[in-house]
N, C-alpha and C positions, 0 to 999 in steps of 0.2 A: 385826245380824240378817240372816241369811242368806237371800234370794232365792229363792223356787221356780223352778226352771229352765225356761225355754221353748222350746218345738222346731217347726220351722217344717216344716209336710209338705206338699208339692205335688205333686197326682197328679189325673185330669179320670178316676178310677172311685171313684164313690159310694162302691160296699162299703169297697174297700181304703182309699177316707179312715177312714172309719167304723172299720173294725179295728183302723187305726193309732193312733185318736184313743182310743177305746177301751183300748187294751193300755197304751198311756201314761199315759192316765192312771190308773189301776190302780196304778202306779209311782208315782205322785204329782206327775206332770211337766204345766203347761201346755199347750197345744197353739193354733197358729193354723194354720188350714186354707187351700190356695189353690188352685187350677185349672188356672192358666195359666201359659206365664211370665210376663205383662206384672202380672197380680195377684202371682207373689208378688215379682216386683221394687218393687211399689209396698212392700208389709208391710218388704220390705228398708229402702226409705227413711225406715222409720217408727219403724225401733226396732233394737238389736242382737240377733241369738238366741243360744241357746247349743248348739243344733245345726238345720242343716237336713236334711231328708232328701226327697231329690225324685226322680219320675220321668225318665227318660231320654227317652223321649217324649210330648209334650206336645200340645195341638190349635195351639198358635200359634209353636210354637218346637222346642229344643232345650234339654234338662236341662243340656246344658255351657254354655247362657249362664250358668243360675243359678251353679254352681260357679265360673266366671270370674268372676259379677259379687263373691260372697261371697271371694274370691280376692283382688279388688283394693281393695275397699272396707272390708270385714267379716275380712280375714285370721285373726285369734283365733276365728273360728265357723267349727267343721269343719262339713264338708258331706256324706252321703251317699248315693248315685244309686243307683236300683232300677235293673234291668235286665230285657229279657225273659229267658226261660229259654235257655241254653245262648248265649246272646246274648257271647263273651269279647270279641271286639273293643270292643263299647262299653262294657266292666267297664272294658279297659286304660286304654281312651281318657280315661274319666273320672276315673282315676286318675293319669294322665299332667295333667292338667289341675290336678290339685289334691285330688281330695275323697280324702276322708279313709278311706273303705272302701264297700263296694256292697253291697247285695243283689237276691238273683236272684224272678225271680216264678216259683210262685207264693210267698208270703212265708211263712218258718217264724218263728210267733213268737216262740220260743227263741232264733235267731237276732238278731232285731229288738232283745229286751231282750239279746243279750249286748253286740252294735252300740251301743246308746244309753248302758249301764252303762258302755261302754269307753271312749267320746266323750264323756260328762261328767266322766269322770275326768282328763282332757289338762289337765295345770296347763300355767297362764297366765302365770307370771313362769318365766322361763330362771336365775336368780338360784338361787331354790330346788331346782331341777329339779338345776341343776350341784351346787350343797351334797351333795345324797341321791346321786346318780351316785359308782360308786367304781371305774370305768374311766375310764382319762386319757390323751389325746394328746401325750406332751411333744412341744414345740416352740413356737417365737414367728415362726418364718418364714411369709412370708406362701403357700406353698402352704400348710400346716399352719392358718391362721388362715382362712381360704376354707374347708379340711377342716371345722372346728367348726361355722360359721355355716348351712351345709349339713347335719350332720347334727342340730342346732338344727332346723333345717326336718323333715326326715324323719321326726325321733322323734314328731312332730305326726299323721304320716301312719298308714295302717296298709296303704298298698300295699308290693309285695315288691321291695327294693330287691338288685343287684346289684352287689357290691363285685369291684372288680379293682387288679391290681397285683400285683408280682415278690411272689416269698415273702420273708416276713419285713418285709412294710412295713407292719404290724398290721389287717391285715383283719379278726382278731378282735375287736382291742381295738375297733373304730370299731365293729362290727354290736352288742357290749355296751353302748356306749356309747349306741347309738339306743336299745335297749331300756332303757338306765336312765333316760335323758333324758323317756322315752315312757308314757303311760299303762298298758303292761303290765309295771310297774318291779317289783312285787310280789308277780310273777306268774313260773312259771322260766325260765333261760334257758339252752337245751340247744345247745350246739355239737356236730355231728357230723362228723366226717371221711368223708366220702363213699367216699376214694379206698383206706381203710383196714379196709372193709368187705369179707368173703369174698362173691362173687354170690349163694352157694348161701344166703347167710343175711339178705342184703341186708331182703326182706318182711318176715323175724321180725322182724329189729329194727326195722324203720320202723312196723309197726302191729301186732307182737306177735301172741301165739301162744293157740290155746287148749289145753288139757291135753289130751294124747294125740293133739293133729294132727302130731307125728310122733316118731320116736324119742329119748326123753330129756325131750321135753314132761311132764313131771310134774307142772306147775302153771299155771295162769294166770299170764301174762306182759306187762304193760303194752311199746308199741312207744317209739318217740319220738314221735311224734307224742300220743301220750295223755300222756307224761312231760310233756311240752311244753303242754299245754292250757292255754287262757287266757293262755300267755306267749308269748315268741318262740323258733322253731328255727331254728338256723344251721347250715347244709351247705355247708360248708369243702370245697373242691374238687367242686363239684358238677358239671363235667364228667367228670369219671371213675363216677360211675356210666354202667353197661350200658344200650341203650336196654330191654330188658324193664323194668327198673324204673324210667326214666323213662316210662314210658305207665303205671305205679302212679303213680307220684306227681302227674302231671298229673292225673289223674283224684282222689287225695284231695283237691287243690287247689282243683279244681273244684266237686267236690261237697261240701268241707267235711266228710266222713265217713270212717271209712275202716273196713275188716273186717279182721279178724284170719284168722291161719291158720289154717284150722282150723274157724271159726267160721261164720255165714249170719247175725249180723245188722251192719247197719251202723252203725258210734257212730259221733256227731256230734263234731269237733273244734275250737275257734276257736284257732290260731296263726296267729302274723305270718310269713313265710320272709322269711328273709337268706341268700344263698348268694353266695357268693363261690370265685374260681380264679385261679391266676395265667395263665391260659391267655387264650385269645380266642375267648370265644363264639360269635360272629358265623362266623369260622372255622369252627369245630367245626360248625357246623349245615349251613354250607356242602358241607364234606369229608361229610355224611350220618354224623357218629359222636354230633349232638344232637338231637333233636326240635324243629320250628321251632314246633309250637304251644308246647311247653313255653317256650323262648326266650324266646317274648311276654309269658308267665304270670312268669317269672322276673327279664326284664329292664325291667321298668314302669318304674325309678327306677337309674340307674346310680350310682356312686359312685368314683371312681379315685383309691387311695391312692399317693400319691406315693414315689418309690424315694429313699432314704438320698443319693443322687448331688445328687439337685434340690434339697437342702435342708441345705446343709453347713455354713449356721449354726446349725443346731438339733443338731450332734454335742458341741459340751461341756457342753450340755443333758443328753444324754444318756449324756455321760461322770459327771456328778456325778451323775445319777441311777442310774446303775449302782453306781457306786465307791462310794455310800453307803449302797447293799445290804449290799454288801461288809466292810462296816466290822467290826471287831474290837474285841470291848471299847468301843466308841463313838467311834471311831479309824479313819474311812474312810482308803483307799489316799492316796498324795498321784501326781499325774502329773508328768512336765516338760513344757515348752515345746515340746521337740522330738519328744515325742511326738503330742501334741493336732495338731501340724504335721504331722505324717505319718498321723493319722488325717485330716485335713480335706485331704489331697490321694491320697486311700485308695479305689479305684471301689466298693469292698462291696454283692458281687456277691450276697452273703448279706443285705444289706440289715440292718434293727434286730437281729435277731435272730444276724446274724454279729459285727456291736460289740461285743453283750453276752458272746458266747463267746471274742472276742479279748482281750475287758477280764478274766474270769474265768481266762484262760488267761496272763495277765501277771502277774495280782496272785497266782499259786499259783508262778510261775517266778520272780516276781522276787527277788531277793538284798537290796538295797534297802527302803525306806520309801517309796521314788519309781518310779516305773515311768517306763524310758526309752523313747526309740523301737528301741532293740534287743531288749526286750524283749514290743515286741507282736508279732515275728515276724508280720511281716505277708506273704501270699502274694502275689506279682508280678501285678500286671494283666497278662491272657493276651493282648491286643487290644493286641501290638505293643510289647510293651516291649522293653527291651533284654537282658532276663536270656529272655526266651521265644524270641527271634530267636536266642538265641547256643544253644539247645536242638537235640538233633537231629529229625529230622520224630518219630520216633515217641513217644521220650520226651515229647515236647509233647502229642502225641495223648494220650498215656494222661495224663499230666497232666491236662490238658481232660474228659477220660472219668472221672476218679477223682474230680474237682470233683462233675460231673454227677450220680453215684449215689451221694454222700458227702450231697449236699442233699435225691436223692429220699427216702434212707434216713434222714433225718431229718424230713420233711416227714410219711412215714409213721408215724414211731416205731417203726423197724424191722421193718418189715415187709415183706418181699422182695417177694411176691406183691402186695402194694399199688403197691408202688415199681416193679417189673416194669412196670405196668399206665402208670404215669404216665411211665417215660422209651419208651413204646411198643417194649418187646420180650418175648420172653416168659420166664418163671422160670427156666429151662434158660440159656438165655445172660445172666442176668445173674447167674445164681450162678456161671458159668464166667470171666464176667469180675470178676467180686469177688475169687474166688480167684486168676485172674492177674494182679489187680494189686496184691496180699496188703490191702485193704480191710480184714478181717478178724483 
């Protein structure tokens, strides 16, 4: 027989006990009330919860003991911290800390029960969790084995965690995998390309349109962010958004709302953000081309997906996993020896997602049942080889240049004006250099 849940609320204002005690149990949920820190750390030594939910400030303390102590002690009981209004540094902070998501005062109780429903749903055993998940990290090397155990942790959380690393070292696959791991498993999970977005349309799609707010508006139109509700959104290159729409987005973040175009009211939203670039954030805020409040809001929880280079026992992992995509009549490709050996001393500059188009690009060339190492036609490491050296200056150049807009234009899905934007030049010069270097 299953357990009524109990939720541990620490807060020194009457009313807001009272509201919270109130609204919960309406839901059907127990409640122990406390005031202080030092009361509710004793209630801690007295029993497990199944969620806490406590103020940020306290009359004897600080709300991040609480989240520390349930942190070190109580790990399996999310924790989440009020804050005052507009208050983001100690949202960050206690999110940095551990707890599990915040709310702002004064409190929407909409919010509250979506926060509680979201938090009792966080399974307990990682066993099951991985079963139901149907994103997967191949690899058994030990960067790759640190990757799991880490987003094991995060999918727990509901702070906005920021993924980096080269293109094509599965930054998507890892932000699915939180979200399947994570209590909003069954809930959508919307990836965006930030960098593949036109400016002029960037708002519609992020929070949608109402009928006849401008030309061609014919109907109501949900954004991502409403596609997205109750699950997780991921923005794939989120440096490449313009700052106009990073002061939108900061601001839906904050407020948990967002307006449509067109529209005057504000609808309430609950997503998790994953965002991820291969670029360097940190950077980018620096040179003035990101928002440093946004920065804080986005980067709470970092995550650095390892490049194909650092991890060159996990490639015939990744060869059999591909090769048995591939398979024909139930007859995957077979490799030689000498190839697996010239892919395992290979830099893949293109990282997972350059293996999978050289293995795809062999098994359609090759003559054979075996794919050799002449057959993966592999391109020369640019950084000093001996075939790059024996080049003349410019032909190397355009080499290096034809690499460079061959990856953005694929990073985009062809899309010049995206790709324009991400090797920082503008559309004119790089449709001039596509054509001279016959790309096309």
């Amino acid at each position: 027989m299953r357990t009524t849940p109990t939720v541990l609320i620490v807060d020194d204002e009457p009313d807001l006990l009272d509201l919270a005690d109130l609204t919960l149990a309406r839901m059907g949920l127990n409640v122990d009330r406390a005031t202080t820190v030092q009361d509710a750390l004793q209630h801690l030594k007295g029993r497990t919860y199944d969620l806490c939910l406590t103020d940020m400030r306290l009359p004897d303390g600080d709300g991040l003991e609480i989240v520390r102590n349930i942190g070190q002690h109580a790990p399996a009981t999310p924790v989440a911290v009020i804050t005052a209004f507009g208050s983001a540094d100690n949202a960050v902070a206690a999110l940095k800390a551990g707890a599990f998501d915040y709310l702002s005062k004064p409190i929407s109780l909409d919010q509250l029960r979506t926060l509680v429903r979201t938090a009792l749903k966080i399974p307990t055993e990682n066993k099951e969790t991985k079963a139901a998940g149907k994103a997967n990290l191949i690899g058994e090397s030990s960067p790759m084995r640190q990757i799991r155990v880490k987003i094991e942790k995060l999918a727990r959380s509901q702070a906005p965690v920021y993924i980096t690393g080269e293109s094509g070292t599965g930054k998507e696959v890892a932000a699915r995998m939180i979200h399947e791991l994570g209590p909003r498993a069954e809930k959508p999970f919307l990836a965006v390309n930030c960098g593949a977005i036109p400016e002029n349309l960037m708002e519609s799609e992020f929070f949608g349109y109402r009928k006849g707010a401008f030309t061609g508006a014919d109907a109501d139109r949900e954004g991502f962010f409403q596609a997205a509700n109750g699950g997780t959104l991921f923005l794939d290159e989120v440096l490449d958004l313009p700052i106009s729409m990073q002061v939108k987005l900061l601001r839906a973040i904050q407020e948990r709302s967002v307006r449509k175009v067109g529209g005057t009211a504000e609808e309430p939203v609950d997503v998790r953000i994953i965002s991820a670039s291969h670029k360097n954030m940190a950077q980018a805020v620096d040179a003035g081309r990101f928002r440093h409040d946004l920065f804080y809001r986005l980067n709470v929880i970092d995550l650095r997906m390892p490049c194909l280079r650092e991890r060159q026992k996990d490639i015939p992992l990744f060869v059999d996993h591909f090769l048995s995509r591939m398979a024909v009549a139930g007859h995957p490709p077979k490799i030689s020896q000498d190839a697996l050996d010239a892919l395992r001393g290979y830099a893949f500059p293109g990282n997972v997602r350059e293996l999978e188009n050289i293995l795809e690009r062999a098994v359609a060339l090759c003559d054979t049942d075996c794919i050799s190492a002449d057959d993966l036609n592999l391109v020369p490491d640019f950084h000093g080889d001996v075939e790059g050296e024996q080049l003349s200056l410019q032909d190397y150049l355009d080499r290096v240049e034809r690499d460079k807009i061959m990856q953005a234009l694929e990073q985009t899905k062809g899309n010049k004006t995206a790709a324009a934007r991400v090797l920082g030049v503008t559309f004119r010069s790089l449709r001039y250099r596509v054509e001279r270097l016959g790309i096309e």
